[in-house]
C-alpha positions as CSV (number, residue, x, y, z in Angstrom):
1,X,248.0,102.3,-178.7
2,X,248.1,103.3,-174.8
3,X,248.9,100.8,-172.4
4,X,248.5,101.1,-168.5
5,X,250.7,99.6,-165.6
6,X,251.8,100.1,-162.2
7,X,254.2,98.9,-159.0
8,X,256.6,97.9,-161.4
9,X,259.4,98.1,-158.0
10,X,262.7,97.7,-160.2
11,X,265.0,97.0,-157.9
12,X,262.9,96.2,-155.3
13,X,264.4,93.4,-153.4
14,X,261.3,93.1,-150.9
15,X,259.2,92.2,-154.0
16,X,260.5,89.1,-155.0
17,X,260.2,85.1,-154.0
18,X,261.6,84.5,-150.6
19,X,262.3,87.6,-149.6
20,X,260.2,86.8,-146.8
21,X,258.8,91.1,-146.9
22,X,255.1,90.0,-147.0
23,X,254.9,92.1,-150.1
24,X,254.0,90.5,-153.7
25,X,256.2,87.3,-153.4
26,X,256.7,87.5,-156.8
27,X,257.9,84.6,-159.1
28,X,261.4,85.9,-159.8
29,X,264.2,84.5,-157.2
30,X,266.8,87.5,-158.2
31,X,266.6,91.3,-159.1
32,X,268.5,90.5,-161.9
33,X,265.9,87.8,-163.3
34,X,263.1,90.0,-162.7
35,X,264.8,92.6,-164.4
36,X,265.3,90.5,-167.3
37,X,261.9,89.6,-167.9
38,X,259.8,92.4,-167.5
39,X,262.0,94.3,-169.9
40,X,261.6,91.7,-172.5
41,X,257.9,91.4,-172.0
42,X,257.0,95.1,-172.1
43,X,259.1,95.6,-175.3
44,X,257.8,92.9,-177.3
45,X,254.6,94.3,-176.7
46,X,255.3,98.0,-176.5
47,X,256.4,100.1,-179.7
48,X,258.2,103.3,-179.5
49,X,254.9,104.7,-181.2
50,X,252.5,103.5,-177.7
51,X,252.2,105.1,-174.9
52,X,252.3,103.8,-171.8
53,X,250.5,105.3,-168.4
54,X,252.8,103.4,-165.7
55,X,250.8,104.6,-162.8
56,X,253.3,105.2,-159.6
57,X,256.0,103.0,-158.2
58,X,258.4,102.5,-160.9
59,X,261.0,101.8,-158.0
60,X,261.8,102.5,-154.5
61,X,263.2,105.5,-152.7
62,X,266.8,106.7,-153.5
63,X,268.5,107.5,-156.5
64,X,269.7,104.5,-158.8
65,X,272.2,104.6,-161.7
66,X,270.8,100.5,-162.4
67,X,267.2,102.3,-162.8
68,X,267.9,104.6,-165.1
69,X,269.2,102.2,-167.6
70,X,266.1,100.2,-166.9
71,X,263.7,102.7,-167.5
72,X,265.5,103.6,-170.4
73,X,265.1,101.0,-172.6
74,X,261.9,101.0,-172.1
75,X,260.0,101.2,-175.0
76,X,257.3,104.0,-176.0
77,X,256.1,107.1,-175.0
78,X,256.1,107.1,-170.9
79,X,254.0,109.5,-168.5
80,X,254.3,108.8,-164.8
81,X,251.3,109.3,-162.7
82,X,253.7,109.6,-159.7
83,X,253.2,107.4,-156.6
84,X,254.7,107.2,-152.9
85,X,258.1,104.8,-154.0
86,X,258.8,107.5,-157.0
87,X,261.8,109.6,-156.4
88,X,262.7,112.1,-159.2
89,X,265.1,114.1,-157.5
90,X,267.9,112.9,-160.3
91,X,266.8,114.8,-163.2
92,X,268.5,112.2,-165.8
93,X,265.5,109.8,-164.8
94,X,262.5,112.3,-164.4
95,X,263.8,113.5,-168.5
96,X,262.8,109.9,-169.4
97,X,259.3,110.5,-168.6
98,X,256.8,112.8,-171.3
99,X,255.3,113.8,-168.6
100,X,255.1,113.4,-164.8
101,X,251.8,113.9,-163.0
102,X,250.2,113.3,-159.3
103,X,246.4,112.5,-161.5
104,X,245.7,113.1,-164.9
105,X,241.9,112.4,-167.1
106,X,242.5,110.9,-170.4
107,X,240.1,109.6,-172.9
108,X,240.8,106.4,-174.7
109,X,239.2,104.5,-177.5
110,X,238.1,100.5,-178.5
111,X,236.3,99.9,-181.8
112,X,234.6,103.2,-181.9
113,X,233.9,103.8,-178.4
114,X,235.2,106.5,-176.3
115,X,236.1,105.5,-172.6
116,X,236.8,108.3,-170.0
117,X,239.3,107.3,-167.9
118,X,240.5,108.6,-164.1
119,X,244.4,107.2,-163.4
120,X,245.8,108.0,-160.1
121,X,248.5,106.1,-158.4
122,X,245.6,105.4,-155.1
123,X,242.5,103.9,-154.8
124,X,239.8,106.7,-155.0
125,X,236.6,105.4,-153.7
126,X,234.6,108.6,-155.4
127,X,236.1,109.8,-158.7
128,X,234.9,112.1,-161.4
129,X,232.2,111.1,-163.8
130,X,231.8,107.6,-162.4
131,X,228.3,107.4,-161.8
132,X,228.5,108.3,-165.3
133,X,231.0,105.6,-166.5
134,X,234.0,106.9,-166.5
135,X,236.7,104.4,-165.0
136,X,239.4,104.4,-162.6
137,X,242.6,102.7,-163.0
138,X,245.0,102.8,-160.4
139,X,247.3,100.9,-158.4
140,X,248.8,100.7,-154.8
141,X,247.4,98.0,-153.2
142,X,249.2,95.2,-155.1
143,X,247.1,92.0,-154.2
144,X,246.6,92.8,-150.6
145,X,243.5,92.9,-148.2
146,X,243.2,96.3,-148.4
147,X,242.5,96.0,-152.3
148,X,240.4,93.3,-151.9
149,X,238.8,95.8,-148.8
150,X,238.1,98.6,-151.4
151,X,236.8,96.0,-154.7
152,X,234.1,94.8,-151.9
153,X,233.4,98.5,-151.7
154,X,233.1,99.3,-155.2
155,X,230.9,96.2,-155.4
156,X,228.8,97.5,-152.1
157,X,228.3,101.6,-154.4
158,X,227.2,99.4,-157.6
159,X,224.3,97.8,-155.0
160,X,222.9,101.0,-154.9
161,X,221.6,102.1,-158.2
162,X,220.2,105.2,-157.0
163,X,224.0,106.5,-157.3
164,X,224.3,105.7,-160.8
165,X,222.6,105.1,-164.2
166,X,220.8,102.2,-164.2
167,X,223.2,100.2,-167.0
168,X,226.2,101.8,-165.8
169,X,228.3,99.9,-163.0
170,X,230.9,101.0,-161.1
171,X,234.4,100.4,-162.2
172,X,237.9,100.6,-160.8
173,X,240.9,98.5,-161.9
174,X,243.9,97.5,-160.2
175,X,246.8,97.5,-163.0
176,X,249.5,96.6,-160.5
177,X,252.3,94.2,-162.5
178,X,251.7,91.2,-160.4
179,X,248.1,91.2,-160.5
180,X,247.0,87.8,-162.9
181,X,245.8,89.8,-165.5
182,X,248.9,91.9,-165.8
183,X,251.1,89.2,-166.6
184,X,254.5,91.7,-165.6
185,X,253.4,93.8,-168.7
186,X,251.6,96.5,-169.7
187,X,247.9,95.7,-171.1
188,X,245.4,98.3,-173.5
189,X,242.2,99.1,-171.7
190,X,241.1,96.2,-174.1
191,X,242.7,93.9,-172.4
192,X,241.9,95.2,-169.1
193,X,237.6,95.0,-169.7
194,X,238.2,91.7,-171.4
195,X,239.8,90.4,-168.1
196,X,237.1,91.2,-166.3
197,X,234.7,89.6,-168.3
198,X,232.9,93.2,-170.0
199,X,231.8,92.6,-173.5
200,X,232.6,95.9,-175.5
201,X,230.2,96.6,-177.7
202,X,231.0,97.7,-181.6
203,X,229.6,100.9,-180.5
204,X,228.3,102.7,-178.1
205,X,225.1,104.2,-177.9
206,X,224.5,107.3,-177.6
207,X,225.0,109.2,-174.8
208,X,227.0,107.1,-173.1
């Protein structure tokens, strides 16, 4: 099974409730609790047999012995589509990663059906293949204007259907942690089109 996330921000003080940052406010009122829980949710969802894309921001800046451990027990096999907070400079974290990337094109499957998929740590407003259907997951923007800026975008490209196949929409997905549907874990592409309301079909048809 593959499973995407982003912005984790272990040890990320400026992400928590309170902290008065402006960033994600998120529920958690220490490091330490927030720490706690998102390592028991991804591992009693994630087997050593997944893989899971965690799509930039695993931390902050700076090396840290506290993130290694974290990352450690982190179940299943992770590749790091690195993003702006990522520092790898300590080589005993970067060899805890399969694989460490800026972009990377992957192919994933539900019931049958092949999905293309583009996962970069940014926004991209024009990717590859997506006036064909291929998707974009990516992360960044946490659950700030400027996501909600690029979404009314994507929305404004899918008005104009003389950029893409008539039945084929638009489609880029914000896998930040703290977004609703993320729930602080990492969710299958499944998950992720059920979310947002797309019905997958039992298989696709042809050509698609």
């Amino acid at each position: 099974m593959n499973y995407y996330i982003s912005d984790l921000h272990f040890c990320c003080a400026s992400q928590l409730s309170g902290s008065g940052s402006g960033y994600d406010e998120r529920e958690y009122k220490t490091l330490e609790e927030m720490h706690a829980d998102m390592l028991a949710r991804w591992n009693r969802k994630v087997t050593n047999g997944d893989t899971v894309y965690i799509l930039g921001d695993i931390s902050k800046r700076g090396k840290s012995e506290e993130l290694i451990a974290l990352v450690a027990q982190l179940k299943g096999h992770k590749i790091l589509v690195h993003g702006n907070h990522d520092d790898l400079s300590d080589y005993r974290l970067r060899q805890l990663f399969e694989e460490v990337c800026n972009y990377k094109e992957i192919t994933d499957n539900i019931r049958g059906n092949a999905y293309k998929l583009v996962l970069c740590h940014y926004p991209i407003l024009f990717w590859n293949g997506q006036h064909i259907g291929n998707i974009l997951l990516y992360g960044h923007t946490h659950r700030s204007p400027e996501d909600v800026f690029f979404q009314d975008c994507i929305k404004r490209l899918n008005e104009r259907k003389d950029l893409h196949e008539e039945d084929q929409d638009f489609l880029a997905i914000n896998v930040g942690c703290m977004q609703p549907y993320m729930n602080y874990e990492p969710q299958s592409l499944k998950e992720l089109l059920e979310a947002r309301g797309i019905e997958i079909p039992e298989k696709k048809k042809k050509g698609r």
